[in-house]
C-alpha positions in Angstrom: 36.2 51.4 28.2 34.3 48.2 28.7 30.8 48.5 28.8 30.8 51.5 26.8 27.8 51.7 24.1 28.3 53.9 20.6 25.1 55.2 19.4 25.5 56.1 15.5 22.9 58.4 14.2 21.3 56.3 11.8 21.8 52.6 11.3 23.7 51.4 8.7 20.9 49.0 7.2 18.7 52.8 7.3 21.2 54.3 4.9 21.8 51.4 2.3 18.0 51.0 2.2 17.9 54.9 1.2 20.9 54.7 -1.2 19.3 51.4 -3.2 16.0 53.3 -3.6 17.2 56.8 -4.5 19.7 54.5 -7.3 16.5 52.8 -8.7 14.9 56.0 -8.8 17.7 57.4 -11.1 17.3 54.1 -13.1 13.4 54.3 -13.9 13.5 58.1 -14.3 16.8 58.3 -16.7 16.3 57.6 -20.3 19.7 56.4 -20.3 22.4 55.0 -18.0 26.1 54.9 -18.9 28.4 52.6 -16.6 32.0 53.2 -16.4 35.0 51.9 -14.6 36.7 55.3 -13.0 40.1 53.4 -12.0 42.5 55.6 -12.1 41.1 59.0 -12.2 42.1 61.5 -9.4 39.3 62.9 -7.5 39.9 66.4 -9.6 39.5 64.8 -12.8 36.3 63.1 -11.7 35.3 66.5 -10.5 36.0 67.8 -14.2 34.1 65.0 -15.7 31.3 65.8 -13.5 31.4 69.7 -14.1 31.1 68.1 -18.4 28.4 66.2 -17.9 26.4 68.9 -15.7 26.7 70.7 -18.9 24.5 68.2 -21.0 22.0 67.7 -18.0 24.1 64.2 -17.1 24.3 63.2 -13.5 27.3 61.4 -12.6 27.5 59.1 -9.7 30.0 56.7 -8.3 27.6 53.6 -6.8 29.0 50.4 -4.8 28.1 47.7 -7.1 26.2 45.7 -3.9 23.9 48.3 -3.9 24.0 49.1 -7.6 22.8 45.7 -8.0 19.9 45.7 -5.8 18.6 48.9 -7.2 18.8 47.7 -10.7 16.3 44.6 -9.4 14.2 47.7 -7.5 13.7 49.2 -11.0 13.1 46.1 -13.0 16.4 45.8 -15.3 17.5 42.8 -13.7 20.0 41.7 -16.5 21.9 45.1 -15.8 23.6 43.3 -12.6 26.0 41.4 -14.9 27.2 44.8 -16.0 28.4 46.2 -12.6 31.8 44.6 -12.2 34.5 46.3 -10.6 34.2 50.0 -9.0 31.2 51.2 -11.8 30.4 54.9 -11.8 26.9 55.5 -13.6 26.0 58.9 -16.3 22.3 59.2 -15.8 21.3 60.7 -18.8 17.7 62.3 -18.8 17.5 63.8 -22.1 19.0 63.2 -24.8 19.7 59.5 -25.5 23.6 60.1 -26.4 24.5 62.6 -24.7 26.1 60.8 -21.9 28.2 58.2 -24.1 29.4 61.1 -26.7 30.3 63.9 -23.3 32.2 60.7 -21.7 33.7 60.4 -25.0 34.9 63.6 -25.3 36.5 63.9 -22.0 38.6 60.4 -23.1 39.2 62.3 -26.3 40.4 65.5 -24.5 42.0 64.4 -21.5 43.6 61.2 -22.4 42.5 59.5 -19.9 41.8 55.9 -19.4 37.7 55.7 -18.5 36.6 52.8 -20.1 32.8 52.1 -20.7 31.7 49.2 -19.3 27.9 48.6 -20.3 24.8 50.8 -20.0 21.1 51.2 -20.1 19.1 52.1 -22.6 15.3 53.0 -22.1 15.3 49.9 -20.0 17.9 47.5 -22.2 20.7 46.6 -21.3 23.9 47.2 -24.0 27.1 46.2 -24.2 30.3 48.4 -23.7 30.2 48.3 -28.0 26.9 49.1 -28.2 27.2 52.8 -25.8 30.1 53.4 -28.2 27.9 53.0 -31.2 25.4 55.1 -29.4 27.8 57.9 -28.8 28.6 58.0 -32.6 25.0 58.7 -33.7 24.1 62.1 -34.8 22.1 64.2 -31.9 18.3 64.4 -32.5 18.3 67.2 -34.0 21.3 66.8 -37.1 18.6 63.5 -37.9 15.5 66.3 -38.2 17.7 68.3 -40.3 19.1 65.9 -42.4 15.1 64.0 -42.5 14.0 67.3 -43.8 16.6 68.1 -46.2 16.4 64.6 -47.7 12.5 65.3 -47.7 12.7 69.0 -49.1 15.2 67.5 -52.1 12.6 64.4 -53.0 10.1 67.5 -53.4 11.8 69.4 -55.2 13.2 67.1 -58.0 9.8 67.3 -59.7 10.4 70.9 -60.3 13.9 70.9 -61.4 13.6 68.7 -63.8 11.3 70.7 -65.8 13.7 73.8 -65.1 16.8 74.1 -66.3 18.4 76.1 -63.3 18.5 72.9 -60.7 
């Protein structure tokens, strides 16, 4: 066996390089970036977290935090390093701003499961665990529209019902 030389099909260094880049990518392009702390979960319950979040156009990836880290100074959010502690999964989140903090929510809600939010990004902030949780308790974009408009539509309104006696 002495002597004998292992060829791998791609270095190592090749891979990593890839996996940092493609990460930044996800961090520039996603309008929002949820990190959790998956200890705990069986691979089929990650599975059904994933099959959730596919549902609200939320990508969910587990990262190593090595990588994680050099991939967050790739896409310019160097302060989001002293976020990725522990094993960190991240929700990219392309849409919707609270999408990903309210579906990770729900799954904790439904499951009763222990998936604790650790930080996140935020159209290139950094905020807290307490700050995602906030943002997963604000109304969806739309509820604020409505509620903007029927606020607005009232205001208008109050002109006319005061000089009529039906309001």
């Amino acid at each position: 066996m002495a002597g004998r030389i292992f060829y791998l099909p791609k270095a190592r260094k090749e891979q990593k390089a890839e996996q940092v880049e493609e990460i930044a990518e996800r961090l520039k392009k996603a309008k929002v970036a949820v990190l959790t702390d998956y200890r705990g979960l069986t691979v089929s319950q990650l599975q059904d977290l994933r099959t959730r979040l596919r549902g609200g156009e939320v990508e969910y990836r587990v990262v190593k935090n090595t990588l994680a880290r050099r991939a967050a100074e790739a896409a310019g959010v160097p302060a989001l390093q002293s976020e990725l502690k522990g094993p960190v999964a991240i929700a990219f989140g392309y849409a919707d701003l609270g999408v990903p903090a309210k579906l990770i929510n729900e799954f904790v809600r439904a499951t009763r499961l222990k998936l604790e939010v650790v930080g996140g990004l935020v159209e290139g902030r950094v905020f807290s665990s307490e700050q995602v949780k906030q943002l997963a308790d604000l109304p969806s974009r739309e509820s604020l529209i409505a509620q903007l408009l029927s606020a607005s539509l009232s205001e208008s309104c109050k002109p006319l019902c005061s000089s009529s006696s039906e309001c």
